[in-house]
N, C-alpha and C positions, 0 to 999 in steps of 0.2 A: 509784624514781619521783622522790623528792627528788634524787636527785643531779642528772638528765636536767634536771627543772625547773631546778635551779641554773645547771648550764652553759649553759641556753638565757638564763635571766639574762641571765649574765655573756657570751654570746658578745653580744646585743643591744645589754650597756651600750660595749663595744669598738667596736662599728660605729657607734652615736649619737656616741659622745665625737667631738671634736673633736681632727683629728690636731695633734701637736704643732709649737708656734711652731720655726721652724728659728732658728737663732741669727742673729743681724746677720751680715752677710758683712761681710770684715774692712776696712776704707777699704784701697786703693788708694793705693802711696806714689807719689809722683812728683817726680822733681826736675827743676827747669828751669837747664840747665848753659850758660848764657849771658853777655852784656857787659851794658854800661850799659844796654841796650837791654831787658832783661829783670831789670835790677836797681833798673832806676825811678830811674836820675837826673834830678833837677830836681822829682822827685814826691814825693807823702806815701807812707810806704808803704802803704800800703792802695791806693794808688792805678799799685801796680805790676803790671805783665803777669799774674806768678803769682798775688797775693794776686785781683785780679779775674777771672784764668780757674778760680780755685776755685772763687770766689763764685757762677758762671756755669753752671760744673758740679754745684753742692749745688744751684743754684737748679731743675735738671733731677731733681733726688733722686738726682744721684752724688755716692757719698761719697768724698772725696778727701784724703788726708797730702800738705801739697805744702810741698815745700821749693826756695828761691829762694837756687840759686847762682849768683846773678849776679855779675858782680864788675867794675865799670867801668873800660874801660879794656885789660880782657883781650883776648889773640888768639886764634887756635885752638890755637898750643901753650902756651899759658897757662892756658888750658883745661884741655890732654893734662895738664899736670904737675902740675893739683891733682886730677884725677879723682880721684884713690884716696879723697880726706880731703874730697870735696867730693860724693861719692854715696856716704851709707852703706851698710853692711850692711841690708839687708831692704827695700832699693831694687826697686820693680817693673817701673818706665822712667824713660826720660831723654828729656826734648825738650832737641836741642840747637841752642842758640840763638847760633854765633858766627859769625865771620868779617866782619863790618862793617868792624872795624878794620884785619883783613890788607890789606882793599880799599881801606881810608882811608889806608892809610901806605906802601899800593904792595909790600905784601910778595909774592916770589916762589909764585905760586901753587902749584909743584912744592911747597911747604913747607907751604902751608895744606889742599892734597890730604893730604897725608903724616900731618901733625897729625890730622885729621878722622880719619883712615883708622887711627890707631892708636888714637881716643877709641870707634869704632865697635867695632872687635875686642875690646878691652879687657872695655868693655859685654857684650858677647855672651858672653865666655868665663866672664864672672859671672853669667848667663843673668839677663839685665838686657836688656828690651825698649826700642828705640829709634826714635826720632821725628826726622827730621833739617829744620833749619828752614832754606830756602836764604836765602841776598844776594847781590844783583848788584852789582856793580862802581860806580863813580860815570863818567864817561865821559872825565874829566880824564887817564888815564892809555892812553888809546889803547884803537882797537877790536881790536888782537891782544891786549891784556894782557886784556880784558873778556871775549872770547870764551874765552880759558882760564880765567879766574878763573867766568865764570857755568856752565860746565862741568862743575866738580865736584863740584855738589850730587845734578844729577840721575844722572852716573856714578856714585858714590857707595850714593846708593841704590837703583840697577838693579842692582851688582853686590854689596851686601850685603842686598837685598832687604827694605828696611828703607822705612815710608813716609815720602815727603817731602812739606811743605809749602811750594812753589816760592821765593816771597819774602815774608819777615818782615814788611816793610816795606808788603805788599801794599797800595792804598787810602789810604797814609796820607804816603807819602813824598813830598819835593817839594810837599805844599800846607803852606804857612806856615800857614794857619787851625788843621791838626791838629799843629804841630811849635813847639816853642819858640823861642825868639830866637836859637839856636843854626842853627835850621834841618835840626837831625839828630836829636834825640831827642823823641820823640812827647809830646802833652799826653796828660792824662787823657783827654780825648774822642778822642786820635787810639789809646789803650791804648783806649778799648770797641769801635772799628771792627776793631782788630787782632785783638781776643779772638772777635767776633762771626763775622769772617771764616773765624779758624783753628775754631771750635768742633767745626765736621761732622768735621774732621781730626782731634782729638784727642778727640772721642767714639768713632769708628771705633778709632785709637789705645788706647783704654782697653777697649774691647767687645774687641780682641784677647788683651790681657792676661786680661780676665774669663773668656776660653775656654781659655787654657794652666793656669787653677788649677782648670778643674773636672777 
């Protein structure tokens, strides 16, 4: 009869208790493998694309490891040839943030496809989730060079089934009020329209990765 009573106990005190805390899930690494355009030139840094799309992201309660490879000035095979040393190990995606400059310097777009096309593969074969972020051409270089060059974003990730965010620049390009004296690289208030813009895309972006680790 003691024993009966006991287990009835102990099975009561098992169903009262309160199941246990699961642990924190682990942040979420991300690196943003872009040009001056995501490395915040002319900005503080805090006041760069990365450091404020985290901000943006914690402020929603995603936790986020974001590392800001941007490097001013890079192309898209400037990009390809630092990926190795520029996404570490235990990397979970990559928003790729280039091509401005191919298009500012008239580089043959057969070569900025190609580049892109090797920084994608590379990623994946690291099973390394990818975010592709387009740019369009400036118009200065003709509407054949334009129609190839705006081309390869969405080719790109139709055929490696990767999401794209169309243009970087979306909202904020061409108005002097969101762009510095340069007229190309965005202020602080033209990086919160940018981030504000992209957000629905790289929360979907990260809701994908959160389903490949369960």
């Amino acid at each position: 009869m003691h024993i009966a009573v006991l287990m009835l106990a102990l099975m009561t005190m098992a169903i009262a208790a309160p199941a246990q805390a699961q642990p924190p899930a682990k942040p979420i690494r991300l690196v943003v493998l872009g040009d001056s355009l995501s490395a915040g030139f002319g900005l503080a840094a805090q006041e760069a694309f990365p450091q404020k799309l985290k901000k943006a992201l914690q402020t929603k309660g995603i936790e986020i490891d974001m590392i800001n490879a941007g490097v001013s000035g890079d192309t898209t095979s400037g990009g390809r040839d630092r990926l190795d040393w520029s996404v570490p190990e235990g990397t979970d995606g990559v928003i790729v943030e280039l091509g401005a400059n191919d298009a500012l310097r008239g580089i043959d777009p057969d070569l900025t496809r190609a580049a892109l096309t090797d920084i994608i593969q590379r990623l994946k074969a690291r099973k390394i989730a990818v975010m592709l972020c387009g740019m369009l051409a400036p118009p200065n270089y003709g509407a054949d060079y334009a129609a190839r060059f705006n081309s390869i974003y969405p080719e790109l990730a139709k055929k490696f089934d990767v999401p794209l965010y169309p243009f970087f620049l979306e909202g904020v390009a061409a108005d002097a009020t969101l762009n510095q004296a340069d007229g190309i690289h965005p202020t602080a208030a033209g990086i919160d329209i940018i981030v504000g813009r992209i957000m629905p895309a790289v929360e979907a972006f990260i809701g994908t990765i959160a389903e490949q680790r369960r």
